[in-house]
py3Dmol code that shows the C-alpha trace and the ligand (Angstrom):
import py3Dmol

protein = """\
ATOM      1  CA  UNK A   1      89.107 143.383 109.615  1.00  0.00           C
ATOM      2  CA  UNK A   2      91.791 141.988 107.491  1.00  0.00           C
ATOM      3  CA  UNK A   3      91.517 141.277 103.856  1.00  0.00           C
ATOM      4  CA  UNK A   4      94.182 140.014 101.569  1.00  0.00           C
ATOM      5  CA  UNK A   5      94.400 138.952  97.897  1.00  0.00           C
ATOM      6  CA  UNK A   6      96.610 136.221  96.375  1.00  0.00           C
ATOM      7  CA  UNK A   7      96.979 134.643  92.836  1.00  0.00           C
ATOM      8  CA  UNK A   8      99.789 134.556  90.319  1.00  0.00           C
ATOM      9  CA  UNK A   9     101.123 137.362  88.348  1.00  0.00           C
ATOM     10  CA  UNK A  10      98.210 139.084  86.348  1.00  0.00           C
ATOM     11  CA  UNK A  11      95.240 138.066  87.762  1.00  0.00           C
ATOM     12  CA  UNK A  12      93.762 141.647  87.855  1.00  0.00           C
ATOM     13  CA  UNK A  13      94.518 141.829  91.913  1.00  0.00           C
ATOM     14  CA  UNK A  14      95.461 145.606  92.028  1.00  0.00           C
ATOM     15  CA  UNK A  15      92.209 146.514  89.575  1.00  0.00           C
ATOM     16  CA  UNK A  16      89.981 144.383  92.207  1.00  0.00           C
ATOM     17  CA  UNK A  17      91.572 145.716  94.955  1.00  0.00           C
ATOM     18  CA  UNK A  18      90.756 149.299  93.915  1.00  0.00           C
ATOM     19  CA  UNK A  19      86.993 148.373  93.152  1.00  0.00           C
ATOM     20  CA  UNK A  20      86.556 146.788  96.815  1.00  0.00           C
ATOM     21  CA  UNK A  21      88.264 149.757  98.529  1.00  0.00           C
ATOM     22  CA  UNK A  22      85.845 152.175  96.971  1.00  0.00           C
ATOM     23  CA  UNK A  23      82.796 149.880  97.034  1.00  0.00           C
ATOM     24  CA  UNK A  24      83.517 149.762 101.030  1.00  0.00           C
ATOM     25  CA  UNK A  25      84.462 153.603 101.214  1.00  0.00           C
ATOM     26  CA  UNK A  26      81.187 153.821  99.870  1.00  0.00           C
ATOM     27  CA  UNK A  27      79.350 152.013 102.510  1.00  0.00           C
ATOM     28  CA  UNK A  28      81.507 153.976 105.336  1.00  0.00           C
ATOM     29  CA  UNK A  29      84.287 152.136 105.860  1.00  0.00           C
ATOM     30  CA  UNK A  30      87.448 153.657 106.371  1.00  0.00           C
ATOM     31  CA  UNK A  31      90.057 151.089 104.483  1.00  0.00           C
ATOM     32  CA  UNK A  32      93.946 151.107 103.973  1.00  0.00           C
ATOM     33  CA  UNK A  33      96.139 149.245 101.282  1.00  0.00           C
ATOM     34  CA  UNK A  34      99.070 147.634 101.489  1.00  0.00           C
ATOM     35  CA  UNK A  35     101.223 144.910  99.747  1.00  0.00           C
ATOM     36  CA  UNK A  36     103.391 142.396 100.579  1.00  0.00           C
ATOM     37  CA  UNK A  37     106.874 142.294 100.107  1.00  0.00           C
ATOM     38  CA  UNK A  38     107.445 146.109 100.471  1.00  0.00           C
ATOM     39  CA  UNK A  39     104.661 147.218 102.923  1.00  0.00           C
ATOM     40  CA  UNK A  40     106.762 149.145 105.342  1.00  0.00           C
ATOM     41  CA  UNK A  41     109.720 151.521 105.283  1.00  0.00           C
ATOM     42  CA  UNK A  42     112.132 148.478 106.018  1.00  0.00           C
ATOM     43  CA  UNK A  43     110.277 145.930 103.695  1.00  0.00           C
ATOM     44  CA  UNK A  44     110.681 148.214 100.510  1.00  0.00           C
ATOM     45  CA  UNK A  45     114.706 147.512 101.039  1.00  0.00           C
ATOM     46  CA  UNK A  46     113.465 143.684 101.378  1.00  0.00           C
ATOM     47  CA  UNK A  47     111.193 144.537  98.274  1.00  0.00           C
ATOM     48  CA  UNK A  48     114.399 145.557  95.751  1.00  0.00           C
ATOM     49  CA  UNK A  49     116.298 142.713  96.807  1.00  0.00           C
ATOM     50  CA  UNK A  50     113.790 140.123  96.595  1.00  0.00           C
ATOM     51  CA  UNK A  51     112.109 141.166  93.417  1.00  0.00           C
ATOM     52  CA  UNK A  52     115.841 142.571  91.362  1.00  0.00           C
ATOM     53  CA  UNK A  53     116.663 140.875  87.973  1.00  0.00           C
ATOM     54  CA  UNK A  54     120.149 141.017  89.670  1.00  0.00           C
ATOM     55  CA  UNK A  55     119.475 138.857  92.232  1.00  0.00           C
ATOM     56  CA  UNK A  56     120.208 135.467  90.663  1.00  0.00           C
ATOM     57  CA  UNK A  57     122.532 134.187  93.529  1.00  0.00           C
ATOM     58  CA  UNK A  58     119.936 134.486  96.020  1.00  0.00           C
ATOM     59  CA  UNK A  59     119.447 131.207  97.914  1.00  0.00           C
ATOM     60  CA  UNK A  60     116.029 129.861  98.705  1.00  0.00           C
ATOM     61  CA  UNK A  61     116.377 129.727 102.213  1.00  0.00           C
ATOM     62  CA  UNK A  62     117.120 133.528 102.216  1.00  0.00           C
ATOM     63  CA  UNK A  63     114.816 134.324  99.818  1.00  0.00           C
ATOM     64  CA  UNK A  64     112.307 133.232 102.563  1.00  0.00           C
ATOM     65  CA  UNK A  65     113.905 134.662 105.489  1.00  0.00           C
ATOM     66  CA  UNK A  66     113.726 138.056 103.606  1.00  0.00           C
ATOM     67  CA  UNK A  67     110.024 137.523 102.549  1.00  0.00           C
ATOM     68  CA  UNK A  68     109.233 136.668 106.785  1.00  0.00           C
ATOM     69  CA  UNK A  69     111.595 139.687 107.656  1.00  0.00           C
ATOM     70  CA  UNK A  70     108.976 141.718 105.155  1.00  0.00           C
ATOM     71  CA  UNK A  71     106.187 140.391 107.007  1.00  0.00           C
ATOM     72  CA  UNK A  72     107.038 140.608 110.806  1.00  0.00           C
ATOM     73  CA  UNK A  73     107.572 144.220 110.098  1.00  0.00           C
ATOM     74  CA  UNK A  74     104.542 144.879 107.963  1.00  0.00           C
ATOM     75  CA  UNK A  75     102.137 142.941 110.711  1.00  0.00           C
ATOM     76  CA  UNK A  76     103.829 144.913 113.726  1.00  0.00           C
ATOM     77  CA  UNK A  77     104.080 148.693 112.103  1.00  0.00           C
ATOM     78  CA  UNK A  78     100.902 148.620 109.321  1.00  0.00           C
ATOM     79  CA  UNK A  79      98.612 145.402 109.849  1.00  0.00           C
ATOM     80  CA  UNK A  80      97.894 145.329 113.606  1.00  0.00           C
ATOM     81  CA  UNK A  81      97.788 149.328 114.272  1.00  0.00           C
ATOM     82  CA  UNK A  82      95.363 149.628 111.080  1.00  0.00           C
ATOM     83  CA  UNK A  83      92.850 146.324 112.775  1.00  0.00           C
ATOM     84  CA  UNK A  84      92.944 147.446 116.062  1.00  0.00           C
ATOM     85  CA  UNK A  85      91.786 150.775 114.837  1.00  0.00           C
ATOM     86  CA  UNK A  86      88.683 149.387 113.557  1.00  0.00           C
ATOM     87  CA  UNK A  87      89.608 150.006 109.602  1.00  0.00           C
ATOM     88  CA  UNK A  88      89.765 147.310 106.679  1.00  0.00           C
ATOM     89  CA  UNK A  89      92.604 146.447 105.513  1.00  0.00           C
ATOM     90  CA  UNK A  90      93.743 144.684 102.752  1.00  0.00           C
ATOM     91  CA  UNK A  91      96.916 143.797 101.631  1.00  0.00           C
ATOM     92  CA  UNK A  92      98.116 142.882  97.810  1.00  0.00           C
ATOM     93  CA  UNK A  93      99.847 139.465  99.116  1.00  0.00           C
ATOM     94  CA  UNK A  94     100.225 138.164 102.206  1.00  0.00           C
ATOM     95  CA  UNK A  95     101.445 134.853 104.298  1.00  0.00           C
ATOM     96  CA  UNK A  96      99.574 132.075 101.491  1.00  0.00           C
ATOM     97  CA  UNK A  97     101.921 133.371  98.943  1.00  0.00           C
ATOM     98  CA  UNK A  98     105.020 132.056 100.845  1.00  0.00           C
ATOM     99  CA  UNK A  99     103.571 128.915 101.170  1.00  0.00           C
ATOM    100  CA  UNK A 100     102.296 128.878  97.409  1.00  0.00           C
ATOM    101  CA  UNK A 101     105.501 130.020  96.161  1.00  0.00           C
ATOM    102  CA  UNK A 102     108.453 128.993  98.317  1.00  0.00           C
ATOM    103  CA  UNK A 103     106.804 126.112  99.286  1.00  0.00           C
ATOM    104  CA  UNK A 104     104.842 124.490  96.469  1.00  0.00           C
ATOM    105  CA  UNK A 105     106.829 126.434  93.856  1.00  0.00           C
ATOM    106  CA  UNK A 106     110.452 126.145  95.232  1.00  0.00           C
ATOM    107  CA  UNK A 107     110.336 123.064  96.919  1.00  0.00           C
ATOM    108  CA  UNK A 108     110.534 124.140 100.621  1.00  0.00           C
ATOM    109  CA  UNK A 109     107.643 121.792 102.988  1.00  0.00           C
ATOM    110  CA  UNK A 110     104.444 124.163 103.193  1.00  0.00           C
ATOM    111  CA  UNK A 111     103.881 121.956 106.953  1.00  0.00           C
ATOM    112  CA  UNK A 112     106.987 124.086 107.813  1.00  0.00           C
ATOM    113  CA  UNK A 113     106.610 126.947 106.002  1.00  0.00           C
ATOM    114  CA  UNK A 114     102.728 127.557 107.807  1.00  0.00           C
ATOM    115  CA  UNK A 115     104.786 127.805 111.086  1.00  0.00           C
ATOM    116  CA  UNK A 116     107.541 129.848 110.115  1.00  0.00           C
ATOM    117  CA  UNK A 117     104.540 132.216 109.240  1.00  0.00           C
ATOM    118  CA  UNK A 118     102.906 131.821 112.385  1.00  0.00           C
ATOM    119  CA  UNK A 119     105.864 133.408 114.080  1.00  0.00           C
ATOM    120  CA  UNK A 120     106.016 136.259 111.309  1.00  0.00           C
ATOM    121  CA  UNK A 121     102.517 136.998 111.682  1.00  0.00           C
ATOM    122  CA  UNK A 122     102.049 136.842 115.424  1.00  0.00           C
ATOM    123  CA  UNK A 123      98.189 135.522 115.630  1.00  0.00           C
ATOM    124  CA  UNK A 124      97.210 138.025 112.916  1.00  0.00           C
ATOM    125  CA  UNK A 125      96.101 135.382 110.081  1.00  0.00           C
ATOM    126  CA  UNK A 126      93.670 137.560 107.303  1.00  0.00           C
ATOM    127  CA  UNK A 127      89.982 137.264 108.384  1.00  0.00           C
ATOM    128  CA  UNK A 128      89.196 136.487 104.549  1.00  0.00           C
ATOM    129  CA  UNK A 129      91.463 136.103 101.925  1.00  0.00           C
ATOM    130  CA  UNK A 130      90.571 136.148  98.360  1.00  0.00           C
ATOM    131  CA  UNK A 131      92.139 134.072  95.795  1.00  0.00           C
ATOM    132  CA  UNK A 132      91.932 134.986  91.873  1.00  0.00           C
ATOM    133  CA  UNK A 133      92.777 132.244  90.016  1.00  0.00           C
ATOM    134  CA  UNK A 134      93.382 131.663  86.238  1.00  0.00           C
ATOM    135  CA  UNK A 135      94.919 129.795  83.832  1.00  0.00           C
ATOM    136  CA  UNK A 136      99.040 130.641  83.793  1.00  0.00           C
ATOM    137  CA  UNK A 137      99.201 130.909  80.403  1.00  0.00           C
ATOM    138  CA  UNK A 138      97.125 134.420  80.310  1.00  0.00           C
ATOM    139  CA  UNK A 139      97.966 135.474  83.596  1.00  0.00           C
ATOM    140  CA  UNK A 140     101.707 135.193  82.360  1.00  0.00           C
ATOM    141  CA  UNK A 141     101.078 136.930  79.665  1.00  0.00           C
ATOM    142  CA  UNK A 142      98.815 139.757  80.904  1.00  0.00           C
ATOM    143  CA  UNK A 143     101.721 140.447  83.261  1.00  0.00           C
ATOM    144  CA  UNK A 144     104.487 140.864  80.760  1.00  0.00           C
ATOM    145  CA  UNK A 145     102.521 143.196  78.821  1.00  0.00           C
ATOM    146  CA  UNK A 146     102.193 145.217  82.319  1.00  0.00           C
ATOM    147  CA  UNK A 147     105.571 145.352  83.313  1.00  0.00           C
ATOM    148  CA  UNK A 148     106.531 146.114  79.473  1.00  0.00           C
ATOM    149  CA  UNK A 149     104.509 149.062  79.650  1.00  0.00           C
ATOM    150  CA  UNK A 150     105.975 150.423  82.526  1.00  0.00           C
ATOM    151  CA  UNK A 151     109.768 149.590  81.998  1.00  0.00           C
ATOM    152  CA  UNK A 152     109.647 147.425  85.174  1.00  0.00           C
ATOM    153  CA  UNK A 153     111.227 144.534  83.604  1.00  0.00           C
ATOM    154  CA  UNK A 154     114.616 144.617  84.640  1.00  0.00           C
ATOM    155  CA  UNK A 155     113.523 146.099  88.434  1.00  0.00           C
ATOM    156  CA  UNK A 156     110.960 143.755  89.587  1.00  0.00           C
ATOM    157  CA  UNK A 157     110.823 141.051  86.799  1.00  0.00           C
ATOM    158  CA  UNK A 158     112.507 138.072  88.608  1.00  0.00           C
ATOM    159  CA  UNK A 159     109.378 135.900  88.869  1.00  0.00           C
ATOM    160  CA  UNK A 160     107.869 136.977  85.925  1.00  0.00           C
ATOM    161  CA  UNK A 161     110.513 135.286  83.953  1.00  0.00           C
ATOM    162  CA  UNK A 162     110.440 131.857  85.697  1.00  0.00           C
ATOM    163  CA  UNK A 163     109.313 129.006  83.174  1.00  0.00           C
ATOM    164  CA  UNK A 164     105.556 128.491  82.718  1.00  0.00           C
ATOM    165  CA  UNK A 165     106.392 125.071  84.862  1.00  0.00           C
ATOM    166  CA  UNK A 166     107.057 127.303  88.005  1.00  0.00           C
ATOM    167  CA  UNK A 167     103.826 129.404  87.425  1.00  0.00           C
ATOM    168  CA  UNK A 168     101.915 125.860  86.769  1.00  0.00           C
ATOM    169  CA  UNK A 169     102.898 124.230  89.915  1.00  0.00           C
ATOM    170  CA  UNK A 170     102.295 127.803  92.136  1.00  0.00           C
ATOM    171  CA  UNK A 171      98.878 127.937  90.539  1.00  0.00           C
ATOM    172  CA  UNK A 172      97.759 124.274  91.690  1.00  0.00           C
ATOM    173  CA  UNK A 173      99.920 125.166  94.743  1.00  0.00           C
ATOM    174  CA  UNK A 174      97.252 127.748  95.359  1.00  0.00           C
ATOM    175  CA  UNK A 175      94.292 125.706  95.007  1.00  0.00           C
ATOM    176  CA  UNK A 176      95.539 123.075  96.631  1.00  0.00           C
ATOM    177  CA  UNK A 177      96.109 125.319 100.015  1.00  0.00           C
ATOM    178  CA  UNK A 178      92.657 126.919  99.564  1.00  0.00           C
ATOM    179  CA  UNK A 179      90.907 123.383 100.152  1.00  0.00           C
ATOM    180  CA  UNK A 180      93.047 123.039 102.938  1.00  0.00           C
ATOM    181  CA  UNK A 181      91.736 126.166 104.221  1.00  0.00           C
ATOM    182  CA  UNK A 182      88.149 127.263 102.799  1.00  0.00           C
ATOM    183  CA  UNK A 183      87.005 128.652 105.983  1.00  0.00           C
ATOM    184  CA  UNK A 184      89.501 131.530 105.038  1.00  0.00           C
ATOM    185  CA  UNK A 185      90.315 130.783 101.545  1.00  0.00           C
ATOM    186  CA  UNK A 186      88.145 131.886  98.804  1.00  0.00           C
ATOM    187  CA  UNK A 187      88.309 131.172  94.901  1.00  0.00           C
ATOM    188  CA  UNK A 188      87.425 133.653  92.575  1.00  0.00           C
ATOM    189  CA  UNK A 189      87.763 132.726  88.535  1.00  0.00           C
ATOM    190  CA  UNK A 190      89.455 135.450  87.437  1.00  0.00           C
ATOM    191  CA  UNK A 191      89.009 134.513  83.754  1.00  0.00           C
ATOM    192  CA  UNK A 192      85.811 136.959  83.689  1.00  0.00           C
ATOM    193  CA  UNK A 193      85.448 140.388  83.198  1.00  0.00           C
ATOM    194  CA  UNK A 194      86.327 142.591  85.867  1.00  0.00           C
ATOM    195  CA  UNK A 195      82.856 143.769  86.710  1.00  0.00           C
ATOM    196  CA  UNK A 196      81.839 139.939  86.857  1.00  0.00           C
ATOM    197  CA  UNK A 197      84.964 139.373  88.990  1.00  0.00           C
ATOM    198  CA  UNK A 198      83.854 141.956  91.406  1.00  0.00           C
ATOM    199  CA  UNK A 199      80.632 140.932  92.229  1.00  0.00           C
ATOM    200  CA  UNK A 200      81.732 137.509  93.091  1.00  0.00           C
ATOM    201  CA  UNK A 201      84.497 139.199  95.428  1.00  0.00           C
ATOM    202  CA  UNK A 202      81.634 141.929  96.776  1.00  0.00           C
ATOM    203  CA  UNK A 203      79.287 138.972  98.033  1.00  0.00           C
ATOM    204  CA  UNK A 204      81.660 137.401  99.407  1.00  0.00           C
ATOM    205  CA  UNK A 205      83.240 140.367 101.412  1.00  0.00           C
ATOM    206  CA  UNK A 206      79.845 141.485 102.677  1.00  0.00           C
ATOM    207  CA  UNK A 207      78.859 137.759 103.543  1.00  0.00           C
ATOM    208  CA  UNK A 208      81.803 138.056 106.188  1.00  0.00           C
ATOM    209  CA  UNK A 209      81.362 141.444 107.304  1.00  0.00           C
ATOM    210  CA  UNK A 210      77.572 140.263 108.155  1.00  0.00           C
ATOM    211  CA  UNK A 211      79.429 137.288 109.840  1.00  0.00           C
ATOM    212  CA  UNK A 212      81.863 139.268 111.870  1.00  0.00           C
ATOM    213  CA  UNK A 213      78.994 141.926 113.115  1.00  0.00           C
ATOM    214  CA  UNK A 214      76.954 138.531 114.390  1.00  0.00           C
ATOM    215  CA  UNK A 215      79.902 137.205 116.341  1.00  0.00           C
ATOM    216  CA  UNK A 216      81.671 140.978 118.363  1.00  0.00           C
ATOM    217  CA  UNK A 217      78.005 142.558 118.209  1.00  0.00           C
TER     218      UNK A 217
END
"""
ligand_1 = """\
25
TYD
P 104.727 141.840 92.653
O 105.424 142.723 91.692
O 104.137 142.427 93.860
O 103.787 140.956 91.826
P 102.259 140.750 91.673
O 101.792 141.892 90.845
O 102.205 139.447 91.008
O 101.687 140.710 93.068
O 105.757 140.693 93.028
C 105.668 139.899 94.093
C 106.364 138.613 93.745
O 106.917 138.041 94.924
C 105.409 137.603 93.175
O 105.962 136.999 92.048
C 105.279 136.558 94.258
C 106.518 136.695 95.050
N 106.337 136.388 96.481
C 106.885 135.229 97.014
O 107.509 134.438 96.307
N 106.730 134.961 98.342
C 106.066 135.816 99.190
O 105.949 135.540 100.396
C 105.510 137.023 98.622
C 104.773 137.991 99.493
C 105.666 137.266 97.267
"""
view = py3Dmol.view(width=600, height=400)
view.addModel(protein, "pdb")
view.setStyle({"model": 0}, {"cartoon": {"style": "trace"}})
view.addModel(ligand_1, "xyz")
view.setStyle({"model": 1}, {"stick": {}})
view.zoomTo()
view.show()
């Protein structure tokens, strides 16, 4: 099974996706994390370029080329093996945050953008994916803080410092492409504590593990 997480910056992914891996370690499950871009040996090269302070002159269209290049390799060398050997995995990011960001936030037409990332992820789409959603304004802030605290600023602070505008339109972009897909797409308010976060995300996961035990027996 394949689980991934999107949302803007600091909307508590990693600390959720830490509780769900050992709630479903617990309950004998034998689960893997990854993250999008950087997820294999190839995509952390993509991962300095696309995420640098220094990379100012990148242009949009290879901004997105990079992020598929990230994904093609992550789906072929982590995601498949890890599914077809009957573990969960879940990835921090995953093919809804191109469309959220390079399409709703950049411009580019998420129509297109959904096909470009059917050829990146070959047929494997997430079998759930959560989305944590929360006002920019503390999400924005919660991740400076972060990245303050652990000197990443200059590394891996490009998106971080795009205006609140950007994060504002990525955020509706986000809810916006959940409606479109709630079969797959789930909202979580991420304005809660984490515990109360997690139980939301816990039913939810367990609802569709029931689901997918019904339907391959
Ligand atoms: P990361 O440091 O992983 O941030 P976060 O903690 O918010 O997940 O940075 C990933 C950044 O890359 C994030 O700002 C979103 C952006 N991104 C895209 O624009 N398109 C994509 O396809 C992906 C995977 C990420």
């Amino acid at each position: 099974m394949f689980i991934t997480f999107e949302g803007i910056e600091g909307t508590g992914k990693t600390t959720q996706i830490k509780k769900l891996t050992a709630f479903l370690e617990e309950i004998g499950h034998i689960v893997e994390v990854t993250l999008e871009p950087g997820g294999s040996r190839i995509g952390k090269e993509l991962r300095k370029i696309l995420l640098n302070m220094d990379s100012t002159d990148i242009t949009g269209q290879c901004e997105l080329f990079l992020y598929l290049a990230d994904r093609a390799q992550h789906v072929g060398q982590v995601i498949k093996p890890a599914v077809d050997a009957g573990k969960i995995i879940i990835s921090d990011r995953f093919a809804d945050s191109t469309i959220v960001y390079q399409g709703y936030g950049r411009g580019l037409d998420p129509k297109l953008l959904r096909e470009l990332n059917d050829v990146a992820v070959s047929g494997n789409w997430p079998d759930l994916t959560i989305l944590l959603d929360i006002e920019p304004e503390i999400g924005l802030k919660r991740a400076m803080t972060r990245n303050l605290q652990e000197n990443k600023m200059q590394a891996e602070g490009r998106f971080e410092a795009e205006s609140l505008e950007f994060h504002t339109r990525v955020r509706e972009g986000y809810l916006t492409w959940a409606a479109l897909n709630n079969d797959r797409i789930v909202v979580v308010n991420a304005d809660q504590t984490p515990d109360e976060i997690f139980e939301e995300i816990k039913a939810k996961v367990v609802e569709r593990i029931k689901g997918d035990y019904v339907t391959n027996g």
